[in-house]
C-alpha positions in Angstrom: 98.1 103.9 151.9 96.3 105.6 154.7 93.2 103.2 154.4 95.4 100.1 153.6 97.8 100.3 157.1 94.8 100.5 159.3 93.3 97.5 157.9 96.8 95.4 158.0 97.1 96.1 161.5 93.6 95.1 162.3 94.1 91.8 160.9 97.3 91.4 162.9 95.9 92.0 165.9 92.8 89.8 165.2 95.1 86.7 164.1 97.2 87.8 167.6 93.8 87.3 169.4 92.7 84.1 167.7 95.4 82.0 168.1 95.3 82.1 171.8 91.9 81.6 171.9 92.2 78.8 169.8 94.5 77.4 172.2 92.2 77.5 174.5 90.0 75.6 172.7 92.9 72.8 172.3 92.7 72.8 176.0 88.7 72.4 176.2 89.5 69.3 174.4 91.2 67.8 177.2 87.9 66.8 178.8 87.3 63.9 176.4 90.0 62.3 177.9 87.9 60.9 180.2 86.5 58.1 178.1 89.9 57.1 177.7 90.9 57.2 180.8 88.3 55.5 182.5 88.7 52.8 180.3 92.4 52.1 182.0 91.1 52.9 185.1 88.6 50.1 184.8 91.1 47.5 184.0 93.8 49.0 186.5 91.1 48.3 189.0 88.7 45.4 187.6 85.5 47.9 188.2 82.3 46.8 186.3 81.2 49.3 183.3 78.7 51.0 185.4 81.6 51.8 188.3 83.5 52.9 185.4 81.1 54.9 183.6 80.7 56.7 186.8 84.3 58.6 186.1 82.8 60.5 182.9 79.7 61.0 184.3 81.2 62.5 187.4 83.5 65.0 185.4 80.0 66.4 183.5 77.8 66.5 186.4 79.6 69.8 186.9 78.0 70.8 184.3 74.8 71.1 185.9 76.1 72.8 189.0 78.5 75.6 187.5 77.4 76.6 184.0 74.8 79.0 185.4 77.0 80.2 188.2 79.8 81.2 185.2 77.6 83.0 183.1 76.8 85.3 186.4 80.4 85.7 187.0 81.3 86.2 183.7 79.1 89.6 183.8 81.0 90.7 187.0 85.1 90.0 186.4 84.8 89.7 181.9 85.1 86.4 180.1 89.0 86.5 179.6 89.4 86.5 183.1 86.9 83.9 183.8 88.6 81.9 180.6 91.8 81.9 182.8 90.3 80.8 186.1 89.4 77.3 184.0 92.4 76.8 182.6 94.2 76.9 186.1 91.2 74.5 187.6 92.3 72.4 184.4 95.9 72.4 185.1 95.6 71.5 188.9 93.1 68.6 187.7 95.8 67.3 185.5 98.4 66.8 188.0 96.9 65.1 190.5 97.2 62.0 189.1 100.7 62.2 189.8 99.7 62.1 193.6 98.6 58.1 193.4 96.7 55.4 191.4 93.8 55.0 194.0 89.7 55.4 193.3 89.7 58.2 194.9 92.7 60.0 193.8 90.9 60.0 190.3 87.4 60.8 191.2 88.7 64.0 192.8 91.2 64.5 189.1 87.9 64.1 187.3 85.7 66.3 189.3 88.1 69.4 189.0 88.8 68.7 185.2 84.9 68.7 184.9 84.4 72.1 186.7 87.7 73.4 185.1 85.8 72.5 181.8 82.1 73.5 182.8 83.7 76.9 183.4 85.9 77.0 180.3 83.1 76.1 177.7 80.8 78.5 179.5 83.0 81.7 178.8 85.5 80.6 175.6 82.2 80.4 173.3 81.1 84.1 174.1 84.4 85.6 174.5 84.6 84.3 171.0 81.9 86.5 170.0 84.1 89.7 170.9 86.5 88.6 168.4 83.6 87.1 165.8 80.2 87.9 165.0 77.6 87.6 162.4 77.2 85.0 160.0 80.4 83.7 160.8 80.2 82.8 164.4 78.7 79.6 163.8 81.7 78.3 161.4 84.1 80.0 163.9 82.9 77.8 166.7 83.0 74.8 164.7 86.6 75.8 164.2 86.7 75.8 167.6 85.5 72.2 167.9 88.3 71.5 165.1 90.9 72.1 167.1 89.5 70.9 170.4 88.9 67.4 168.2 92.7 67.5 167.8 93.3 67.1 171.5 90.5 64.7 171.8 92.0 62.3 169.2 95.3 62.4 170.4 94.6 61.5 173.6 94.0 57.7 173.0 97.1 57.5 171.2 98.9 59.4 174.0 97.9 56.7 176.3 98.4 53.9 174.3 102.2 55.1 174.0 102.5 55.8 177.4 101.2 52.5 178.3 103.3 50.3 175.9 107.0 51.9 175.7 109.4 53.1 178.3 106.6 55.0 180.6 105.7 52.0 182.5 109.4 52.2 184.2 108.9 55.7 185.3 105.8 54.6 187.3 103.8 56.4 184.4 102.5 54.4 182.4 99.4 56.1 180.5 99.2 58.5 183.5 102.0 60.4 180.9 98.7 62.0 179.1 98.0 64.0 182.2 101.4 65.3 182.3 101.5 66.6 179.1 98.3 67.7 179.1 98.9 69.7 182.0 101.9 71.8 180.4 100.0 72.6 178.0 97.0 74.2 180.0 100.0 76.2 181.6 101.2 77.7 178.5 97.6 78.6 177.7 97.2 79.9 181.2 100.3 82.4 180.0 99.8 83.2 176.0 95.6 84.4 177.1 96.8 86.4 180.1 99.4 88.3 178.0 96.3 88.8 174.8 95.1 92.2 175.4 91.1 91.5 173.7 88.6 94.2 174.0 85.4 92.9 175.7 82.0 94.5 174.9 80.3 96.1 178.4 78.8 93.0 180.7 75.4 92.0 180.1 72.7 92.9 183.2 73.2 91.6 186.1 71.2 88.6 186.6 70.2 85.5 189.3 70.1 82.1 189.1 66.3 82.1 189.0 66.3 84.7 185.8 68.7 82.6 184.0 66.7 79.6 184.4 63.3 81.3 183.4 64.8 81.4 179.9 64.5 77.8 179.4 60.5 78.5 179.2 61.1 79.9 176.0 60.6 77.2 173.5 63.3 77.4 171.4 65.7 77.3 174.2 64.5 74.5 175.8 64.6 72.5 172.2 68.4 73.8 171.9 68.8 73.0 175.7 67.7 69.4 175.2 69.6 69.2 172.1 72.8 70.1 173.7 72.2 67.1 176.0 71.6 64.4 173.2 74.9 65.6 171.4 77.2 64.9 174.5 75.8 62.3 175.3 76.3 60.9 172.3 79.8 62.5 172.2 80.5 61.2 175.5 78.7 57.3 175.1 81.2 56.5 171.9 84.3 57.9 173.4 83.6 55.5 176.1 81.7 52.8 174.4 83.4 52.2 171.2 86.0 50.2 172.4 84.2 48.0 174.1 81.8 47.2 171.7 85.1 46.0 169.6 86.2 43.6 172.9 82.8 42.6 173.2 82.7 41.6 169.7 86.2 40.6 168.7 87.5 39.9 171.5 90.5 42.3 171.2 92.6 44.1 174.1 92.1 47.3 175.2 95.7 48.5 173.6 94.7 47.7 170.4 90.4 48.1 171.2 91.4 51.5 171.8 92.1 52.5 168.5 88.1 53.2 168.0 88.5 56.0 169.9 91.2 58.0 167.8 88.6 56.9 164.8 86.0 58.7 166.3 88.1 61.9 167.2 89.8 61.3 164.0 86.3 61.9 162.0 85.3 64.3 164.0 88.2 66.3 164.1 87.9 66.3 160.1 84.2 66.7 160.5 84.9 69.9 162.3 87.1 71.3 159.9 85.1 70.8 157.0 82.1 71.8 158.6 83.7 75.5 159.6 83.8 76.1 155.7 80.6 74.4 154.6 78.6 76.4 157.2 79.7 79.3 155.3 78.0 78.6 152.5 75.2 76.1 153.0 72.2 76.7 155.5 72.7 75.2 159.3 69.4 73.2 158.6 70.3 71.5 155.8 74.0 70.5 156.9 72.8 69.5 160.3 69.9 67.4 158.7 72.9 65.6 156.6 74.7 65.2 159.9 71.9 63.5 162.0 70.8 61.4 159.3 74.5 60.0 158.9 74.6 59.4 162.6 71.5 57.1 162.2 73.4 55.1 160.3 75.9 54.8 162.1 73.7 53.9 165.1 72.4 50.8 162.7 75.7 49.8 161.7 76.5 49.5 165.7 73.6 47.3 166.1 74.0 44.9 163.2 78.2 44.6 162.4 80.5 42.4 163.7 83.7 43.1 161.9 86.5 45.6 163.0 85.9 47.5 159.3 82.2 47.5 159.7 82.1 49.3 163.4 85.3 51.6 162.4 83.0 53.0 159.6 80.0 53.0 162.4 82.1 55.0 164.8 83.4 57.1 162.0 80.7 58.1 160.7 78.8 59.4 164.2 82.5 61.0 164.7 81.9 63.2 161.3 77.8 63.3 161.7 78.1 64.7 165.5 81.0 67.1 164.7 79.1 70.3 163.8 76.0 69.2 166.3 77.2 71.6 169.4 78.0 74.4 166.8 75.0 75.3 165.5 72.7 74.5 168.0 75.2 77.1 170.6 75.1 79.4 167.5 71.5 78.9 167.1 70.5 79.8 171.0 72.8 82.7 170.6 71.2 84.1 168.0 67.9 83.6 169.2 68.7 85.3 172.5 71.3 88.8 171.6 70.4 90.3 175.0 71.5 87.8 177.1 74.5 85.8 175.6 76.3 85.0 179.1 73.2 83.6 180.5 72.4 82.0 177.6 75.7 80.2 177.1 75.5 79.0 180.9 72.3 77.2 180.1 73.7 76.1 176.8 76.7 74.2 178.8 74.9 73.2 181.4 73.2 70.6 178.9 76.8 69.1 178.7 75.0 67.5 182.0 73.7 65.1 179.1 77.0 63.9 179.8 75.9 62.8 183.1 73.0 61.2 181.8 74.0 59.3 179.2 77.0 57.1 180.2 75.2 56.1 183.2 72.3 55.1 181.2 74.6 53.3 178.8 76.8 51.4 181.9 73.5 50.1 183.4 72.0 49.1 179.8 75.4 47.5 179.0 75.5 45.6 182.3 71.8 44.6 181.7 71.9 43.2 177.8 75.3 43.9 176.8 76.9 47.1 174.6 73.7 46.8 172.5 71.8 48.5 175.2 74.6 51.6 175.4 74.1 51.7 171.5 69.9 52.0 172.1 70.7 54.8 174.5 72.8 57.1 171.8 70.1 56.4 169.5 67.2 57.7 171.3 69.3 60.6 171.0 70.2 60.8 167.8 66.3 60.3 167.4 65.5 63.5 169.2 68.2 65.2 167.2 66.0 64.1 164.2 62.8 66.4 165.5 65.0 69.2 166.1 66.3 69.3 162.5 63.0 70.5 162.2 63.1 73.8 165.1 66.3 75.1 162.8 66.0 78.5 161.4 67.3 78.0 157.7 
């Protein structure tokens, strides 16, 4: 009995720290409602797909500028702490769409959910680590990106509510997302603050300059890279997919959509299968399975021309791309145990592919049509191939 109470406590208080955390995670997901979004934004205001592609790519060009920044602060104030500093950048982002409908309005809405988020993904993953470590970290984090894929998919369908039932009256509209949205980030603001989690002592301190010199180690660099190619994947069909289905079928946006919620949908179950088969089958193997499905996906995009055929294309990149950010995060921080702050700064920094990507896409789409935005996913999904290879079984 005197062995048996310590332990039941133990896993009280670690259930008591993970659910907040994982609330968290809910909240990092609010960041993919950009793609849907923009999407409204561009037919609120008749902007061309590369205008409108500039909205997701604003939101993770903070990427770039903040992830290294975090992982320093993260080693001066603790990761909880710099956790909760997100979630109130978050929060603010989400209610200023409440201020007005204008350009500008939501280019400044987009910009702070985009630092708010650069921050948050650079200091959730390793706080994480205080909580989970070993062999299970990587199926923990994919649990992670189950539950942020729940507040990714929802989000269309949010939107699509808002926009088609009584909102419109209230001067809402789809604008109701970003309300509810925003409560949430408050009650996450109060359930982490009131989480007592033990954090291990701060890595060294370091500069800018010595974070960046890790990206000359190989490995790093391939896992950098990779990081880029799976958000910008992520990011390309949460915007693209539904207007591949107006281009094709000539459907509304209301109903177009839908392909986003399929996406999220298959990634979201993608996510939670994956935190169970990663516990029992090698990280090279499962992500080999993943990429390869995602290259068929890509083909299916290409080639079909019925609502069925692209749902099962966007589907099936939703379930093949679910586990991508998983195990190549797990995979750099394993490679690097000194130096997980800076490490995970660099890591989310990539989410710059974010950046990258839709612009890429918008001007390809503008050029030859939502064919092009598909050829710029699939040089990803191409490189994604190679670095199948890099995985330590």
């Amino acid at each position: 009995m005197e062995v048996s109470q310590p332990l039941a406590v133990d896993r009280k208080t670690s259930l008591m720290q993970i659910v907040p955390v994982m609330l968290c995670f809910f909240a990092m997901g609010f960041v993919d409602l950009v793609g849907t979004a923009s999407n409204y934004v561009q037919k609120d205001l008749a902007l061309s797909d590369s205008q409108a592609n500039l909205f997701p790519s604003l939101v993770f060009f903070w990427f770039l500028i903040f992830s290294v920044p975090t992982g320093m602060l993260m080693n001066k104030i603790g990761r909880k702490k710099t956790v909760l500093i997100s979630l109130v950048v978050t929060a603010l982002s989400l209610f200023m769409p409440m201020l007005g409908e204008g350009y500008v309005i939501m280019l400044l809405s987009f910009s702070l959910l985009g630092i708010g988020n650069a921050i948050m993904q650079t200091s959730l993953n390793p706080l994480v680590t205080n909580l989970i470590s070993g062999d299970k970290l990587a199926s923990t984090l994919t649990f992670g990106q189950f539950v942020k894929a729940i507040a990714s998919f929802l989000a269309p369908i949010i939107a699509a509510w808002g926009a088609t039932t009584f909102m419109p009256t209230f001067g809402l509209g789809w604008r109701v997302l970003f309300i509810i949205y925003a409560v949430v980030s408050l009650l996450a603001i109060s359930v982490l603050a009131a989480t007592p989690i033990a954090e291990e002592r701060p890595d060294k301190a370091s500069g800018v300059g010595e974070c960046l010199k890790l990206l000359g180690r190989p490995f790093v660099m391939l896992c950098f890279l990779g990081i880029i190619c799976h958000v910008g994947i992520d990011v390309g069909t949460n915007t693209t997919a539904p207007k591949i289905i107006m281009e094709r079928l000539g459907l509304p946006l209301e109903e177009a959509g839908f392909a986003t919620s399929v996406y999220f949908i298959f990634r979201t179950a993608g996510c939670f299968l994956g935190a169970f088969i990663l516990r029992s089958v090698s990280p090279k193997l499962f992500f080999g399975f993943s990429v390869a499905m995602m290259l068929l996906a890509m083909g299916m995009l290409f080639m079909c021309d019925t609502l069925t055929g692209l749902y099962v294309g966007i589907g099936l990149i939703g379930f093949g791309n679910s586990n991508v950010f998983s195990v190549v995060f797990s995979q750099a921080l394993t490679a690097s145990p000194g130096e997980k702050n800076e490490v995970s700064g660099l890591m989310i920094m990539g989410l710059f592919g974010g950046t990258v990507f839709p612009l890429a896409m918008g001007f390809a789409a503008d050029a030859v049509g939502q064919a092009g935005a598909v050829g710029v996913m699939t040089a990803g999904v191409v490189y994604l191939m190679y670095y199948t290879l890099k995985i330590k079984a």
